[in-house]
TORPA-4810 file (N, C-alpha, C, O; in nm, 3 decimals):
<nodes>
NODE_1_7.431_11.081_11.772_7.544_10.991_11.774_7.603_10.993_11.915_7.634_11.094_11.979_X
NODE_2_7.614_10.861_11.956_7.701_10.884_12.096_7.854_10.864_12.090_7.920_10.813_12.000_X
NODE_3_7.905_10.927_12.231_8.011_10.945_12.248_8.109_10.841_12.195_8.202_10.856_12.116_X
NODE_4_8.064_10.727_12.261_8.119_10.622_12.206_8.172_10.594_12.033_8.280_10.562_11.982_X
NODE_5_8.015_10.631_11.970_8.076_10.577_11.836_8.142_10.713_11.739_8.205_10.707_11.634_X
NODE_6_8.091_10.865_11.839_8.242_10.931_11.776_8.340_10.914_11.821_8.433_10.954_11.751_X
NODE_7_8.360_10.881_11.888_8.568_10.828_11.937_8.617_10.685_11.881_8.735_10.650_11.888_X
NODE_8_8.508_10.600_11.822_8.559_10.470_11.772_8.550_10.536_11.574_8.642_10.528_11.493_X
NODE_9_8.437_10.585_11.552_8.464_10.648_11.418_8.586_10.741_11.408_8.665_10.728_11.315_X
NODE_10_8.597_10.808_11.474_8.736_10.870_11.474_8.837_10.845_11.483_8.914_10.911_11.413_X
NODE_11_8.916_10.699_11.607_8.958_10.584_11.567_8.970_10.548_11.432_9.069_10.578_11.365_X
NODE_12_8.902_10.504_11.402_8.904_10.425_11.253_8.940_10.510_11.144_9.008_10.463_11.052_X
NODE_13_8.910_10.607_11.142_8.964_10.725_11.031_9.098_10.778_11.043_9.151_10.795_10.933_X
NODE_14_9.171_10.810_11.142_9.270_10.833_11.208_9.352_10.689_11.158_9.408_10.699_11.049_X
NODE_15_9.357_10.614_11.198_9.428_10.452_11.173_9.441_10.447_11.009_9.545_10.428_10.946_X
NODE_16_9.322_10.467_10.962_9.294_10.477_10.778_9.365_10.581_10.750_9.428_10.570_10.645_X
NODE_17_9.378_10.674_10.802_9.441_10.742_10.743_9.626_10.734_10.752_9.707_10.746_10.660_X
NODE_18_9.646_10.713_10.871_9.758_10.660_10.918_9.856_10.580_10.816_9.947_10.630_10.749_X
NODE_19_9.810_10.426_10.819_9.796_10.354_10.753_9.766_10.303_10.609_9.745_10.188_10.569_X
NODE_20_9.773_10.436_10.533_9.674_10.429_10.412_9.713_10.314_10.303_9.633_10.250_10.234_X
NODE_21_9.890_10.301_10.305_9.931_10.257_10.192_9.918_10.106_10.256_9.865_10.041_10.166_X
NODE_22_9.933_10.051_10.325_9.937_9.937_10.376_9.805_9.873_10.388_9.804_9.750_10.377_X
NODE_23_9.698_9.931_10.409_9.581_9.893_10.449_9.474_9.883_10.266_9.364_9.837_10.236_X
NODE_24_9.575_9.947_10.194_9.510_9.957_10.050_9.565_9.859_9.962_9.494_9.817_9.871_X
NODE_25_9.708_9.807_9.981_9.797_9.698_9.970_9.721_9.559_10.055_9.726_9.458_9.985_X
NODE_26_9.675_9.545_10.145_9.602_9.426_10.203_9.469_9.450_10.119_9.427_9.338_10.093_X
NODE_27_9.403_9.525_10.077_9.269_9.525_9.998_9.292_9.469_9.888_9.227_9.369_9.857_X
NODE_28_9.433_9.542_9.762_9.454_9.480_9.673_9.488_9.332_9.695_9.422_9.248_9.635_X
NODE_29_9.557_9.307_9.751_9.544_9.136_9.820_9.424_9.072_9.873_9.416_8.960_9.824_X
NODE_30_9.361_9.088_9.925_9.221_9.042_9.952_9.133_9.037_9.801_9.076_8.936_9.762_X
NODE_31_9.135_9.174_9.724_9.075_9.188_9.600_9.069_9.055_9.518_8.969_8.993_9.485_X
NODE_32_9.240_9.019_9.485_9.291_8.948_9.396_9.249_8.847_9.423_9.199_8.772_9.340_X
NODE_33_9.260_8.815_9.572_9.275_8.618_9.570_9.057_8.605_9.598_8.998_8.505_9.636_X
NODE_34_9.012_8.702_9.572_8.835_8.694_9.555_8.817_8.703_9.420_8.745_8.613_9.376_X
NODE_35_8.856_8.779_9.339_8.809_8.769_9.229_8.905_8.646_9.145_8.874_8.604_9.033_X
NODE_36_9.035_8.598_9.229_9.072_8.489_9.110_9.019_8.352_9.147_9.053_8.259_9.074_X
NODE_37_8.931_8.327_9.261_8.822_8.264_9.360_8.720_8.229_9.248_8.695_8.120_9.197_X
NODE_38_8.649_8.400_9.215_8.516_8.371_9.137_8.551_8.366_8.997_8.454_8.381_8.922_X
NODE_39_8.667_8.347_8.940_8.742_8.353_8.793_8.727_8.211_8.781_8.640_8.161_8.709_X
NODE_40_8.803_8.150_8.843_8.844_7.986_8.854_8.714_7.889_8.876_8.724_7.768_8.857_X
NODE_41_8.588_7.951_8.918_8.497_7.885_8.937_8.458_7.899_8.747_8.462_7.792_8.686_X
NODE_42_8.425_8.017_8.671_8.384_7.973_8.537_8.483_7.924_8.466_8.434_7.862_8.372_X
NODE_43_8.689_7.919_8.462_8.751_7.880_8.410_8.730_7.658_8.440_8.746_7.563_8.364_X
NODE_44_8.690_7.669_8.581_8.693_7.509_8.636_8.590_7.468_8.530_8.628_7.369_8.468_X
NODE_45_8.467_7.516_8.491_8.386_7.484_8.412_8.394_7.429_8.282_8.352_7.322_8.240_X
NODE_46_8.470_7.542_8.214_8.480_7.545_8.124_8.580_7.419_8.054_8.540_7.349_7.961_X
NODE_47_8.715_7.406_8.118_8.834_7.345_8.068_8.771_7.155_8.193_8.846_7.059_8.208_X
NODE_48_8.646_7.162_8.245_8.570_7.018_8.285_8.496_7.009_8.164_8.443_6.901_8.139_X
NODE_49_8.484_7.090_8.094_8.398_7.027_7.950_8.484_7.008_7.848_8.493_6.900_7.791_X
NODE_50_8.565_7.129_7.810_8.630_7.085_7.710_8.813_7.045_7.701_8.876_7.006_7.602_X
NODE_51_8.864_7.072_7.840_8.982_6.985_7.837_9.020_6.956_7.983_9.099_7.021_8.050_X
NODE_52_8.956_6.855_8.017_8.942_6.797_8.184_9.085_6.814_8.212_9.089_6.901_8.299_X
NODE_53_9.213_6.774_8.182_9.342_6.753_8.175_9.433_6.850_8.256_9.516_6.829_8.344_X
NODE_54_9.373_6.998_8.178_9.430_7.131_8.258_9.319_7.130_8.366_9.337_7.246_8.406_X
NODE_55_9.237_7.092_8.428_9.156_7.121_8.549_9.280_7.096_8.704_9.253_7.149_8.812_X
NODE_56_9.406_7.014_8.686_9.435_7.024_8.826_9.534_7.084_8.782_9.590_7.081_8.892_X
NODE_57_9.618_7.144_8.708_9.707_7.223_8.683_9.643_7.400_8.693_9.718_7.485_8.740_X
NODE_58_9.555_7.425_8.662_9.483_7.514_8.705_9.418_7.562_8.798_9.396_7.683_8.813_X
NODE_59_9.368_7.438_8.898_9.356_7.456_9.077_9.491_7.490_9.127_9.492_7.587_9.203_X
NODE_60_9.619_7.426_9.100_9.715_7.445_9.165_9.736_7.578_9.118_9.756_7.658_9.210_X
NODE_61_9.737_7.630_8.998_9.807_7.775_8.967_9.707_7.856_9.066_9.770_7.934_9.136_X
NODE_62_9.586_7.857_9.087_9.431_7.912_9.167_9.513_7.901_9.294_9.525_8.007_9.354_X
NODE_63_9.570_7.800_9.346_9.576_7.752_9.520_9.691_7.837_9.510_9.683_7.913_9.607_X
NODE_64_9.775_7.859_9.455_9.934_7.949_9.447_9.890_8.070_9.478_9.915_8.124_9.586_X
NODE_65_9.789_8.146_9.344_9.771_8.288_9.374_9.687_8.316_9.498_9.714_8.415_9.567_X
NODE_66_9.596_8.242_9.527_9.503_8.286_9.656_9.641_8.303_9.747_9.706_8.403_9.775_X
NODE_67_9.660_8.155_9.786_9.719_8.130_9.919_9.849_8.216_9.897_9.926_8.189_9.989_X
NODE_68_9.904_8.305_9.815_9.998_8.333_9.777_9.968_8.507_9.860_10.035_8.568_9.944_X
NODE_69_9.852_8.538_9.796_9.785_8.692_9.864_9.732_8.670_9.996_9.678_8.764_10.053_X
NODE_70_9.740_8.588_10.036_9.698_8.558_10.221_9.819_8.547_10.254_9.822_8.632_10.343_X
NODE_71_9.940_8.498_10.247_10.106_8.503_10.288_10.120_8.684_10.264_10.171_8.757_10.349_X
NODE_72_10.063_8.733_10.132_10.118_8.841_10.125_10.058_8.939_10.246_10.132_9.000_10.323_X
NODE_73_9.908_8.945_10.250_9.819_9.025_10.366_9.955_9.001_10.465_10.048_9.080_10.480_X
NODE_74_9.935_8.849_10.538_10.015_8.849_10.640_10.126_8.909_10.669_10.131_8.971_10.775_X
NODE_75_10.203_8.907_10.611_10.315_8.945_10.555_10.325_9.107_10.583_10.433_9.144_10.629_X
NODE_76_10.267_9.166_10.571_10.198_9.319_10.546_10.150_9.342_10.687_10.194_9.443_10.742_X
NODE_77_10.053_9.251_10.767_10.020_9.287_10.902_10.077_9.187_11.007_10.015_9.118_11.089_X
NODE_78_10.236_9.198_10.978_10.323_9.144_11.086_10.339_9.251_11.217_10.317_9.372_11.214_X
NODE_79_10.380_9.180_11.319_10.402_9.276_11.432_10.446_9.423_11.441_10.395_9.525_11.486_X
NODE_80_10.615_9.378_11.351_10.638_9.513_11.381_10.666_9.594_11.241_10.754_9.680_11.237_X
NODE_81_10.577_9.558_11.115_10.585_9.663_11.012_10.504_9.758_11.054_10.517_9.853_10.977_X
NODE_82_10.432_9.781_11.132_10.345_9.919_11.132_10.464_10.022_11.196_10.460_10.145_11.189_X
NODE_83_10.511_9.986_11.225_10.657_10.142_11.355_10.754_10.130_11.187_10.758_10.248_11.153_X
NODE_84_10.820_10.056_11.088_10.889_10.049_11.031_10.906_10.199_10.952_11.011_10.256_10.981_X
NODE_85_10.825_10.266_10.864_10.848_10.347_10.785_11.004_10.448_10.892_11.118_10.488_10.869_X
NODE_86_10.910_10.445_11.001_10.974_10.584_11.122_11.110_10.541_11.152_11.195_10.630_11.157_X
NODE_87_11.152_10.402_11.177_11.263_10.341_11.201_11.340_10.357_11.093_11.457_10.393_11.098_X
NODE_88_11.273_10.329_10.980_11.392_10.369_10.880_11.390_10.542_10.798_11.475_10.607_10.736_X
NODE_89_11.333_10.552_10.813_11.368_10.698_10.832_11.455_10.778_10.898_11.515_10.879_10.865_X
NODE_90_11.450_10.707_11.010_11.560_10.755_11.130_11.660_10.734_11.097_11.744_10.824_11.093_X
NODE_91_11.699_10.549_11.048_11.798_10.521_11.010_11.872_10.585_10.859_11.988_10.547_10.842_X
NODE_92_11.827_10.654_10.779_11.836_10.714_10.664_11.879_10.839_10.704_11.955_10.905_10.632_X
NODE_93_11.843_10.876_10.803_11.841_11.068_10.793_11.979_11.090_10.850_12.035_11.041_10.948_X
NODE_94_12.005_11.150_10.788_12.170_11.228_10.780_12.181_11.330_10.924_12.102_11.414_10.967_X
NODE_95_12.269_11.299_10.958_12.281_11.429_11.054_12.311_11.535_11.030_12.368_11.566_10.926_X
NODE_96_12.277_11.623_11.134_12.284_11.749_11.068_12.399_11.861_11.093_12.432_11.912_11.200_X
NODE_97_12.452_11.885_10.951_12.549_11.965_10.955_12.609_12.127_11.036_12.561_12.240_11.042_X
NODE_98_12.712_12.077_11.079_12.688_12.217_11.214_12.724_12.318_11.133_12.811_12.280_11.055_X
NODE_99_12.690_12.448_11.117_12.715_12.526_11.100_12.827_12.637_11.179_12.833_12.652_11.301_X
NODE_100_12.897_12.697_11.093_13.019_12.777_11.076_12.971_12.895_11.184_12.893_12.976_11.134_X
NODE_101_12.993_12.908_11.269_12.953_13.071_11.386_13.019_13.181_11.325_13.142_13.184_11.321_X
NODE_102_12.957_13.260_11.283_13.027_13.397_11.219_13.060_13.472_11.337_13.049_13.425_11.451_X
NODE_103_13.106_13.602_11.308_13.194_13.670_11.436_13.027_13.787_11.464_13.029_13.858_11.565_X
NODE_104_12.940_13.792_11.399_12.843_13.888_11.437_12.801_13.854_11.563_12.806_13.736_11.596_X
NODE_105_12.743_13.974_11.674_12.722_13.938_11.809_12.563_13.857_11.783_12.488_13.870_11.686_X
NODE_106_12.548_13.788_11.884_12.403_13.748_11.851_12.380_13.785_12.015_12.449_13.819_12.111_X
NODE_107_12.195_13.746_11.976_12.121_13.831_12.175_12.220_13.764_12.289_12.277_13.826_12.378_X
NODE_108_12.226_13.630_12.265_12.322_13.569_12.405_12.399_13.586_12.460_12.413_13.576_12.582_X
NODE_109_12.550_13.650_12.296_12.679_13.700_12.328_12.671_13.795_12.463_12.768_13.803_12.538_X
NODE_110_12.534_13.875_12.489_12.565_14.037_12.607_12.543_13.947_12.704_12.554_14.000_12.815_X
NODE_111_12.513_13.811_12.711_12.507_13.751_12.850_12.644_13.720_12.928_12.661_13.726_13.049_X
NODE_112_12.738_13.686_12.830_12.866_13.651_12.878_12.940_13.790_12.962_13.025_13.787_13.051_X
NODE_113_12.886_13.889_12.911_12.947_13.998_12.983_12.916_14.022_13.104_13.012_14.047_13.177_X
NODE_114_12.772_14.025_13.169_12.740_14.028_13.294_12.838_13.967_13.424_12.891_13.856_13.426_X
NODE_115_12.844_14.036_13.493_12.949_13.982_13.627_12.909_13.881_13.672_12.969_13.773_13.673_X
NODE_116_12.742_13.920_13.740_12.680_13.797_13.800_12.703_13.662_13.749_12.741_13.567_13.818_X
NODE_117_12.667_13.657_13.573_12.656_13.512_13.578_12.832_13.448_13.571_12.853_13.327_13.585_X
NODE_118_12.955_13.558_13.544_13.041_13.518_13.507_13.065_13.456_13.662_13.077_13.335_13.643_X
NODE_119_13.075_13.477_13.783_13.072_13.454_13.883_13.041_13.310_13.949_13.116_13.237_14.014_X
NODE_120_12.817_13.284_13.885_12.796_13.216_13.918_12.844_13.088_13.843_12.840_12.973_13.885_X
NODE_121_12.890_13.133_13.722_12.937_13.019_13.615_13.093_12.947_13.685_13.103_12.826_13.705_X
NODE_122_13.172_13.019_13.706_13.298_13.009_13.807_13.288_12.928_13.913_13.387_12.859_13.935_X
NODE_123_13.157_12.913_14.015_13.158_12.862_14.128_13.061_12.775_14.088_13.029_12.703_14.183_X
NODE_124_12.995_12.748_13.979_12.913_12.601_14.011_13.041_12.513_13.919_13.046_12.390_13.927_X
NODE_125_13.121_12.577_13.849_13.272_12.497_13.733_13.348_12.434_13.856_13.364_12.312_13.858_X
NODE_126_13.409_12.537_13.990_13.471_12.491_14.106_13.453_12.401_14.189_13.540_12.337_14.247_X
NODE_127_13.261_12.385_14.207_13.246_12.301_14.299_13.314_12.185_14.307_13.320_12.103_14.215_X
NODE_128_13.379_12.171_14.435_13.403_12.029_14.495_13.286_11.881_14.456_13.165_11.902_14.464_X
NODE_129_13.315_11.803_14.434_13.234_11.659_14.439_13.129_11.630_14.562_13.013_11.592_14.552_X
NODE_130_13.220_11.666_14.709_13.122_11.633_14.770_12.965_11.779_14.829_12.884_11.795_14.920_X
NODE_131_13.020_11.862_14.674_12.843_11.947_14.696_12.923_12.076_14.760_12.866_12.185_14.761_X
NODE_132_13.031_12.065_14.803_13.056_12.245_14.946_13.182_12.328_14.841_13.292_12.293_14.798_X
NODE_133_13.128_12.409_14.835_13.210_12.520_14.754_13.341_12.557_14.860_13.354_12.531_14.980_X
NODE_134_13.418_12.617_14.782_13.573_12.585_14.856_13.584_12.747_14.931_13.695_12.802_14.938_X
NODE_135_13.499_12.794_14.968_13.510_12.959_15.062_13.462_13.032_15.007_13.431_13.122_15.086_X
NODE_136_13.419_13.065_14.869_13.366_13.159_14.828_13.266_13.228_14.864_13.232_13.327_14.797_X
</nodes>
């Protein structure tokens, strides 16, 4: 197998998999409007022999469901439903609740004690705007 067609098979499995519910939703749509395709060909038969009458009321119900599951495919592989699940997800998800700081020391608290950084913390808080520390 060459390189090529493992990185395009892998591609394609990756995307399928990605994609699963959407891409199985356009099959069931494709499915439907083929088999109600090859349905309507023995129903056209049948109701031309024995009741000609329902034959164009029955193309039209046929032309509804096909053309009805090709709006739906489409519909399904619009621009921007593939990013959607993530967008609304985002938009759904709650932020997250801050939690209460108990008084136990944690590793960071022994940093505040050090001179050095209390120092360097002091003189980068002081700096002046234009960049020059005031004598220190």
């Amino acid at each position: 197998m060459s390189l090529y067609r493992f990185a395009r098979t892998t591609a394609l499995l990756t995307l399928a998999g990605r994609y699963r519910s959407k891409l199985f939703k356009l099959f069931i749509a494709v499915a439907i409007a083929l088999v109600t395709a090859w349905v309507f060909d023995d129903i056209a038969l049948y109701l031309d022999g024995h009741k000609p009458e329902w034959l164009g009321p029955a193309l039209v119900i046929k032309t509804l469901v096909v053309y009805g599951a090709l709006v739906y495919a489409f519909w399904q592989l619009r621009p921007g439903s593939w990013a959607e699940p993530k967008a609304e997800q985002a938009a759904t998800a709650k932020p997250p609740t801050p939690q209460v700081a108990d008084d136990t020391p944690g590793p960071l608290d022994e940093l505040l004690d050090k001179p050095k950084l209390v120092k360097r913390k002091d003189a980068i808080l002081e700096k002046p705007a234009n960049g020059k520390t005031s004598g220190k």
